[in-house]
py3Dmol code that shows the C-alpha trace and the ligand (Angstrom):
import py3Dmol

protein = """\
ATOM      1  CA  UNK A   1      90.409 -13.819  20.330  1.00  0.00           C
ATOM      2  CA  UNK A   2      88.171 -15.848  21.890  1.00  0.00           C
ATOM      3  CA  UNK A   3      87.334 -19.805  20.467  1.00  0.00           C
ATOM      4  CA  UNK A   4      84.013 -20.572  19.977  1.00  0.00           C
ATOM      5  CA  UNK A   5      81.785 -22.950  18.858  1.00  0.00           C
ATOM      6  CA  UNK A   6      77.966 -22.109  17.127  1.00  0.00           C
ATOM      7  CA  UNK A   7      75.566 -24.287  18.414  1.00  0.00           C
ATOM      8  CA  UNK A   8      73.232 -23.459  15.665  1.00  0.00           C
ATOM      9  CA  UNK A   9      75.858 -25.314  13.416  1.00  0.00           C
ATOM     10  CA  UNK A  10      77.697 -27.876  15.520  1.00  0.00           C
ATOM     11  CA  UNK A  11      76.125 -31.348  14.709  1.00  0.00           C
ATOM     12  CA  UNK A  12      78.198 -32.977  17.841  1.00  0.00           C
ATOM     13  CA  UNK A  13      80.195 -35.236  15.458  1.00  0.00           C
ATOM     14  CA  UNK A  14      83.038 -34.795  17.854  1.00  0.00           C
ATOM     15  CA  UNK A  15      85.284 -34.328  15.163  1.00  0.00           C
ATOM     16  CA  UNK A  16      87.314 -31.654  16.745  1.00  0.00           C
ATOM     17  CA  UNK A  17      87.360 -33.184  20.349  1.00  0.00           C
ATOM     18  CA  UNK A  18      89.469 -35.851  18.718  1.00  0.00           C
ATOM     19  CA  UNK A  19      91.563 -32.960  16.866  1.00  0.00           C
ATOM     20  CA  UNK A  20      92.329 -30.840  20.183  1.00  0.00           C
ATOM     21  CA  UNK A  21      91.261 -32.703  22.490  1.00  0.00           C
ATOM     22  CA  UNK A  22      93.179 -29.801  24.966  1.00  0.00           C
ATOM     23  CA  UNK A  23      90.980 -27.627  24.197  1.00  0.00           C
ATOM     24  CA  UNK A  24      87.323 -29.400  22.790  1.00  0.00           C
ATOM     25  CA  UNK A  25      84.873 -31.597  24.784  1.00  0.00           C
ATOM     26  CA  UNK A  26      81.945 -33.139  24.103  1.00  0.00           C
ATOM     27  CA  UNK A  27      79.017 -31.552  27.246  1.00  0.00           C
ATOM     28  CA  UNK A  28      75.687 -33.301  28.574  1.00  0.00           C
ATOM     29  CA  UNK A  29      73.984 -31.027  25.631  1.00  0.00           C
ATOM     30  CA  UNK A  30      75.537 -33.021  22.729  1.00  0.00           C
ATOM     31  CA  UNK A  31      77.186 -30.470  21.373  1.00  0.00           C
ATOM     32  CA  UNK A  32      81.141 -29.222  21.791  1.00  0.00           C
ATOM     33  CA  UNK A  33      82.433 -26.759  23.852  1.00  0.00           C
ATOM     34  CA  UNK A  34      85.643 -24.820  24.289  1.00  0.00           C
ATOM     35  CA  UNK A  35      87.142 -26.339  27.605  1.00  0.00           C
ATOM     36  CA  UNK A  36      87.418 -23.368  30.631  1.00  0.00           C
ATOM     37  CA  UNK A  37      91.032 -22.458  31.063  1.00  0.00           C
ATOM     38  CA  UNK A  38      91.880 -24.602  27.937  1.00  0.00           C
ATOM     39  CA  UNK A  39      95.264 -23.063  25.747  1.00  0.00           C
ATOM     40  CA  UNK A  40      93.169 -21.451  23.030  1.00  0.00           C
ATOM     41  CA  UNK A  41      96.458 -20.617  21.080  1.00  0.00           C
ATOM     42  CA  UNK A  42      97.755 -24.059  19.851  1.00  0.00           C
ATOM     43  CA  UNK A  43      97.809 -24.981  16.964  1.00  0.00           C
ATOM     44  CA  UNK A  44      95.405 -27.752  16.904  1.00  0.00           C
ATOM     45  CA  UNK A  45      92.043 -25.161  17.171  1.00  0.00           C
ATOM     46  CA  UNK A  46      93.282 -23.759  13.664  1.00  0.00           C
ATOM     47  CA  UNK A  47      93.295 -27.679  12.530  1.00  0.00           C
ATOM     48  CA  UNK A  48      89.567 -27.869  14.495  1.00  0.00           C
ATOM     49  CA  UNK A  49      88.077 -24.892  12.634  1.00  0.00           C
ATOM     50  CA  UNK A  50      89.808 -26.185   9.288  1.00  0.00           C
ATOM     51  CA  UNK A  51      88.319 -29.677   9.194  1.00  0.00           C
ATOM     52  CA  UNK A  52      84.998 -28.781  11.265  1.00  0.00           C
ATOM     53  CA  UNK A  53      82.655 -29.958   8.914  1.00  0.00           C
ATOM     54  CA  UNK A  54      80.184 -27.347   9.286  1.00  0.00           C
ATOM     55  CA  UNK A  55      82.304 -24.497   9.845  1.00  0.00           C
ATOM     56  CA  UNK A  56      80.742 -24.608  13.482  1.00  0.00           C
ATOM     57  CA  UNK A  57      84.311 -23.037  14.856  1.00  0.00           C
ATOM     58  CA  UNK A  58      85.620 -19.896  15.279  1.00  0.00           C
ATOM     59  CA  UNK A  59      88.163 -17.509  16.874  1.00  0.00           C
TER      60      UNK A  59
END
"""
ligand_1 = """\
8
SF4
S 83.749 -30.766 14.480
Fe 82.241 -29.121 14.296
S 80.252 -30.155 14.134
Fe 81.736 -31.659 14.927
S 81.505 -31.515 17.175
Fe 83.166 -30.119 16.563
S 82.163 -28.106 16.301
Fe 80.568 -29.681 16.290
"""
view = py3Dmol.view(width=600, height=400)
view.addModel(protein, "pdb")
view.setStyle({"model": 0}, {"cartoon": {"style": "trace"}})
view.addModel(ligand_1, "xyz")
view.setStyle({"model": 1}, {"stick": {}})
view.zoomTo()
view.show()
């Protein structure tokens, strides 16, 4: 299953970049994005999509 993140609801707090930083950046568009070849399975994403506060991510 694929990570994502909903643009519609991301707020670019940056929250989970500081989570999983492996696998979260901050782009040029203010909002996050999952990073290309990034280890969507650790553990961290779950703790990302937990304490996103708008729910924004998903797998
Ligand atoms: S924690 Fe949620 S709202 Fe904040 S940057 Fe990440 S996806 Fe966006």
């Amino acid at each position: 299953m694929a990570v994502k993140v909903d643009h519609d609801l991301c707020t670019g707090c940056g929250l989970c970049t500081q989570i999983c930083p492996e696998v979260f950046e901050m782009g040029d568009d203010g909002y996050s994005h999952v990073i290309r070849g990034a280890d969507e399975s650790l553990p961290c994403v779950d703790e990302a999509i937990e304490q996103c506060p708008v729910g924004a991510i998903s797998r």
